[in-house]
Structure formats: C-alpha cells, structure tokens
C-alpha positions in Angstrom: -5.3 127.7 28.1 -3.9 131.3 27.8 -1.0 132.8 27.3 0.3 133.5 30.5 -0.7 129.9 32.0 1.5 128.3 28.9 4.4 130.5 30.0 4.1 130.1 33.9 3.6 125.9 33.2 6.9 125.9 31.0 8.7 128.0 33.1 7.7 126.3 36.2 8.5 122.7 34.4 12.4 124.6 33.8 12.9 125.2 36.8 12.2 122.1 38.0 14.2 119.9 35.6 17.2 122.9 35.8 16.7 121.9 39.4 17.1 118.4 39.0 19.9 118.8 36.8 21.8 120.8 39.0 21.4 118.0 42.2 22.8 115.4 40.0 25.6 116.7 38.1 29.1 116.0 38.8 30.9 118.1 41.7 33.3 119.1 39.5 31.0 120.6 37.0 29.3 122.9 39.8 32.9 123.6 41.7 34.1 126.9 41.7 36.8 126.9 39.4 39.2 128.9 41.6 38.3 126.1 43.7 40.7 124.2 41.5 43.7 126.4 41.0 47.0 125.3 41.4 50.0 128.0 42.5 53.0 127.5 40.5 56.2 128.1 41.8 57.9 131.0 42.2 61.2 131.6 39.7 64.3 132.7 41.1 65.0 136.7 39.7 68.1 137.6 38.2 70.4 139.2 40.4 68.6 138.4 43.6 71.3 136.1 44.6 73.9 139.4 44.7 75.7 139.7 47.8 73.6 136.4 49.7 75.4 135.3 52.6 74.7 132.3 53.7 73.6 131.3 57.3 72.8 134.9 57.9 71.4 135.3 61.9 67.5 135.3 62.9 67.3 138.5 64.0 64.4 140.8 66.0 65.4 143.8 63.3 67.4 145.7 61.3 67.0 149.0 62.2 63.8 150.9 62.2 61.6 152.6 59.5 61.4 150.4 56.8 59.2 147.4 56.6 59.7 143.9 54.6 56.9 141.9 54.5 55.6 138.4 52.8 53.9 135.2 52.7 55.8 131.1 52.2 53.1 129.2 50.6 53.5 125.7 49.2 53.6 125.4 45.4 50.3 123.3 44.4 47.6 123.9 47.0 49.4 127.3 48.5 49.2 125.7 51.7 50.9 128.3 54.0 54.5 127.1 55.2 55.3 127.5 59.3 58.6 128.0 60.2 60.0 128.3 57.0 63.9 130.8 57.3 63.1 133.5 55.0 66.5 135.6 55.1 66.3 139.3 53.9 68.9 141.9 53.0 69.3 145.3 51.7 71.5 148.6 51.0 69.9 151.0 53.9 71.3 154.0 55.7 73.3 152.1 57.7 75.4 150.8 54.5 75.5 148.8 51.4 74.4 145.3 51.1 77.7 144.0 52.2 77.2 145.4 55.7 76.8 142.6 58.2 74.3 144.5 60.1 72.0 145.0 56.9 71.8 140.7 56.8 69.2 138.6 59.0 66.6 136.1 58.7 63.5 135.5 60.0 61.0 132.8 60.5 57.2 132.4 58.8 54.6 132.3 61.2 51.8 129.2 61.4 50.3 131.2 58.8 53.3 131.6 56.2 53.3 135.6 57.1 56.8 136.6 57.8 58.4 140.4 58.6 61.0 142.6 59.5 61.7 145.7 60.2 65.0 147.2 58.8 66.7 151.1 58.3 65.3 152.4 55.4 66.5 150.9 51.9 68.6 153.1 49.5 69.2 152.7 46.0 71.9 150.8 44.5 72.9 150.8 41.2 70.1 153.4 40.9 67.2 151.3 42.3 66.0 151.3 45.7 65.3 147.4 46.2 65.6 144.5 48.5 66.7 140.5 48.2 65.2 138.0 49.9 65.8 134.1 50.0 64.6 130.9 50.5 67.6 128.1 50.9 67.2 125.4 52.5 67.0 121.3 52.0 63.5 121.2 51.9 62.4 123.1 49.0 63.7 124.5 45.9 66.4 127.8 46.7 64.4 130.7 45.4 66.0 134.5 45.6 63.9 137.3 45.6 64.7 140.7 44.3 61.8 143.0 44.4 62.3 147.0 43.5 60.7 149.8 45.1 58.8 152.4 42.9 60.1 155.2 44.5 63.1 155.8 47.3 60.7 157.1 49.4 58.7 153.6 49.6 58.8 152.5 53.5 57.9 149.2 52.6 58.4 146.4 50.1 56.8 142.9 50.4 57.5 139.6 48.4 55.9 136.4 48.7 57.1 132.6 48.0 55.6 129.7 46.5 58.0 127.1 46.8 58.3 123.2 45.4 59.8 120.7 47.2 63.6 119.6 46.3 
C-alpha cells in the first residue's frame, strides 16, 4: 500500500466515525450556543424616574420631528411583549419635561415594537435625552433614561427586558 492510499483509508475511516459521532451526541452539545442565551433584565437608570407622571394618556403623538423608538421583550427567553404601556416623555420645543403635552404613552405592538413621534428633544441640564417607563402590575417598574449624542439627534430608541413582579 502507498502513501496516498494510507492517507485517503484513514481519512475516509474519520470521517466516518466524526460522522457517527456527530449523529449521536447529545443536542445540547451540537446546539448553537446563542441558542441557549438567556436576556437579563433591564435595570432601572438613575434619574429616569425625574419628572414621571403617572397615568400619562395613550396618545397618536407628540408633536412632529423627533422619533422614539424600542422593543418590550420578556426577561429569560426575550419573548416579545404585546400590548405592553410604554410611556415616554421629554424636554422638546414645545417645553420642559413638566409640560403636559410633552407626556403620553403608547402601546407595543404583537411584536414588542413600540413608537412615537414627538417635537424635537432639547437639552436639559445640558443633555439632550428622553425617559421612558415601564409601570405596571405585571412586571417589574423599569425607567429609562437614554441620552442623545448630539442635540441634533432626531431620534433615540430604548428597549425593555422586563421580569415579572
């Protein structure tokens, strides 16, 4: 026997016992391991509470210009949460965070998406940023309060992983 033939027999007799191998491990070795990943979550930030008023209306907008956008997905197997009352409000052109018209909530879609459009947010206390919030019976309250690189930014987006209560 040559060379060659040694090499293509062992290779051959690999393959076949990799093969094997393969068909009767365990599904968990051969799973993908983001497969098995589990979202944590998502913390509360400082400050994102500032100015929350509770109950705030579902609304259609906020003004025009400026776009808040997100996900609701559940904490575990991010399942993505339906009808889930995000509320969201912001210092805009149209005033400070205080102002009534610059508070409204909206509702996550079947697939956890939610948005709204609002007048363009303004920095206060020298950052241009939004707050949103999750609080509800259901889950864990979570407040959001994500910051803009720039003033100019005409959209922010923030997403939710929440636990149950």
């Amino acid at each position: 026997m040559t060379a060659p033939d040694c090499n293509r027999r062992s290779f051959l007799i690999s393959a076949g016992l990799g093969s094997v191998a393969l068909l009767t491990a365990p599904m968990s070795l051969i799973t993908p391991v983001h497969a098995q990943s589990v979202l944590a979550p998502t913390p509360s930030m400082r400050g994102g509470s500032n100015n929350y008023a509770a109950n705030a209306p579902l609304v259609e907008n906020l003004g025009t210009g400026f776009l808040v956008f997100g996900t609701v997905l559940k904490a575990g197997a991010g399942k993505p949460l339906a009808n889930v009352r995000i509320q969201i409000w912001a210092a805009t052109a149209r005033g400070g965070e205080r102002e009534p018209s610059n508070h409204g909530s909206v509702m996550t879609a079947a697939d956890g998406s939610f948005k709204l459009e609002m007048s363009q947010v303004v920095p206060n206390f020298g950052q241009p940023h939004a707050h949103l919030a999750y609080d509800d019976e259901h889950f864990e309250t979570v407040f959001l309060r994500p910051v803009m690189s720039s003033p100019n930014d005409t959209s922010v987006q923030a997403h939710f992983v929440l636990t149950k209560a």
